[in-house]
C-alpha positions as CSV (number, residue, x, y, z in Angstrom):
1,X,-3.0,-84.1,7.4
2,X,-1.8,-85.2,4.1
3,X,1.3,-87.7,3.8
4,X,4.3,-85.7,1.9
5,X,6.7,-88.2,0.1
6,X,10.2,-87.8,1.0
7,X,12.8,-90.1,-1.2
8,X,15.1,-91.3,0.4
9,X,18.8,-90.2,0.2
10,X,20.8,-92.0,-2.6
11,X,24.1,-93.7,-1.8
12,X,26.9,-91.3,-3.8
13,X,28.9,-94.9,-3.8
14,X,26.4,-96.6,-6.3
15,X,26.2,-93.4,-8.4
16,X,30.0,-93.3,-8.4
17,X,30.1,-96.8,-9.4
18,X,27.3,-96.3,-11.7
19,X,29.3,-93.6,-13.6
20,X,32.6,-95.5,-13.1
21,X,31.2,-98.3,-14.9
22,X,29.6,-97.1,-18.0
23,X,33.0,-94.8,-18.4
24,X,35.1,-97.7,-18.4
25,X,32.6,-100.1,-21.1
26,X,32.1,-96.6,-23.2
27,X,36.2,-96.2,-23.2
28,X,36.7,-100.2,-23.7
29,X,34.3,-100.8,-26.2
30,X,36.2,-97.5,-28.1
31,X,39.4,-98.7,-27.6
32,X,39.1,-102.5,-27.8
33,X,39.2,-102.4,-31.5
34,X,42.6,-100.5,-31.6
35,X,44.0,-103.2,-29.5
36,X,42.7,-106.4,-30.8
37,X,43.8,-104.7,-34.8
38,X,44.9,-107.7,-36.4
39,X,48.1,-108.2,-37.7
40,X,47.6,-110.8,-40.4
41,X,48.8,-110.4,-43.9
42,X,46.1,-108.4,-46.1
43,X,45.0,-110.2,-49.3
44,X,45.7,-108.9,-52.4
45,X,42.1,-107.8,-52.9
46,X,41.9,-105.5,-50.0
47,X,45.1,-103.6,-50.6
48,X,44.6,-99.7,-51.7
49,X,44.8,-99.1,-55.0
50,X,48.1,-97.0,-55.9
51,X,48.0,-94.3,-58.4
52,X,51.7,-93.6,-60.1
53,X,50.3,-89.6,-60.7
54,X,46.7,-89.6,-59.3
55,X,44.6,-87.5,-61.8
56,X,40.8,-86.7,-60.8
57,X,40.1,-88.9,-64.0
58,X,42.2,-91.9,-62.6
59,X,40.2,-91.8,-59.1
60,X,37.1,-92.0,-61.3
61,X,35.9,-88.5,-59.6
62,X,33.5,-86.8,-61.4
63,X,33.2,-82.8,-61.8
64,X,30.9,-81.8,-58.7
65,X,32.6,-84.3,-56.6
66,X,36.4,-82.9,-57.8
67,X,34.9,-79.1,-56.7
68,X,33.7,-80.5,-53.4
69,X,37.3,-82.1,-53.1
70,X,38.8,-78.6,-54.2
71,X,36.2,-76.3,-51.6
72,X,38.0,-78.9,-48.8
73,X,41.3,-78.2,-49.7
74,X,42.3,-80.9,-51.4
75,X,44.4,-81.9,-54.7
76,X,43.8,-84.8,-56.6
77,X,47.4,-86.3,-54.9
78,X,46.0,-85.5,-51.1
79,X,42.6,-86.5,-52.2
80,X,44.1,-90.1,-53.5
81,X,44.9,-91.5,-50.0
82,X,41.6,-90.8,-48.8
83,X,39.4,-92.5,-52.2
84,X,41.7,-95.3,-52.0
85,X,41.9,-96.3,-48.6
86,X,39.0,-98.7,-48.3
87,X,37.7,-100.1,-45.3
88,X,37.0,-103.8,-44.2
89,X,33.3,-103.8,-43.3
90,X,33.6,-107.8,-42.4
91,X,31.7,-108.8,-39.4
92,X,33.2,-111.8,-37.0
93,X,30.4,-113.7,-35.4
94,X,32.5,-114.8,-32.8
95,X,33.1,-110.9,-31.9
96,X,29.6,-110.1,-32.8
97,X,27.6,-113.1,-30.9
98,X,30.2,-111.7,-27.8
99,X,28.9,-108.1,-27.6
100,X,25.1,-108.9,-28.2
101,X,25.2,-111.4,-25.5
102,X,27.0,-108.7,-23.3
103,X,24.5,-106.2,-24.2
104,X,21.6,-108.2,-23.3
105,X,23.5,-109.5,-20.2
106,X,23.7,-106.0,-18.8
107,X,20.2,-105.4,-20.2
108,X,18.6,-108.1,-18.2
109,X,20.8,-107.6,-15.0
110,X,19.4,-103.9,-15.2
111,X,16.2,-105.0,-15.1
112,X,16.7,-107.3,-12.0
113,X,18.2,-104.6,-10.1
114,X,15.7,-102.0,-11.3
115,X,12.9,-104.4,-10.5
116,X,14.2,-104.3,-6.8
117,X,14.8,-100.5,-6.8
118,X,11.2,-99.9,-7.9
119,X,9.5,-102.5,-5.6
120,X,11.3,-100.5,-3.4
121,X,10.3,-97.2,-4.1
122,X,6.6,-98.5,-4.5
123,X,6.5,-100.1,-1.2
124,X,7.6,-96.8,0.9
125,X,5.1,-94.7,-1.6
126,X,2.0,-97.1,-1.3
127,X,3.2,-99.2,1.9
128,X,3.5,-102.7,1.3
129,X,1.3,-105.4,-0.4
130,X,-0.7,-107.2,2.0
């Protein structure tokens, strides 16, 4: 008589933590940079340009880009705020070295506990080393 593998039944209260968990990094790590928005004075070189009567010649917008402004509903005045609000690409290392070691942190404790789990599963598939 052949052996038929059955799995055994999975605890719903490490799925649900499981879940739980990457919900609450996935919402954190979306909402963190709302909350930790600085509120330091902005140097004069990172401050949106102002147009008194924004032209499609004064945002320096060429012809096919003004008709793809136009076929998205937008006038040169709308389209100003949005060609002259630059963003701050700068990267903090202190904020950068942070979330790689907390990546690889949760990578390598993922292995650990997978490691278990598939010792596991190999030992009541195969039996145990001897």
């Amino acid at each position: 008589m052949e052996n038929i593998y059955i799995p055994p039944k999975q605890r719903w209260f490490g799925q649900a933590f499981d879940s739980i968990f990457i919900l609450v990094l996935v919402y954190v790590s979306l909402m963190a940079p709302l909350f930790l928005e600085s509120d330091e004075v902005v140097n004069s070189e990172s401050v949106a340009v102002q147009v008194v009567s924004p032209t499609w010649e004064n945002l320096n917008v060429n012809a096919i880009e003004q008709q793809q402004w136009e076929k998205l509903g937008f006038d040169a005045e709308s389209a100003a705020e949005i060609i002259n609000d630059h963003f701050d690409y700068t990267i903090e290392p202190v904020s950068l070295i942070f979330t790689a070691l907390l990546i690889i942190g949760y990578f390598f404790f993922m292995l650990k506990i997978s490691e278990k789990e598939y010792r596991e599963v190999i030992a009541e598939k195969f039996g145990s080393p001897k």
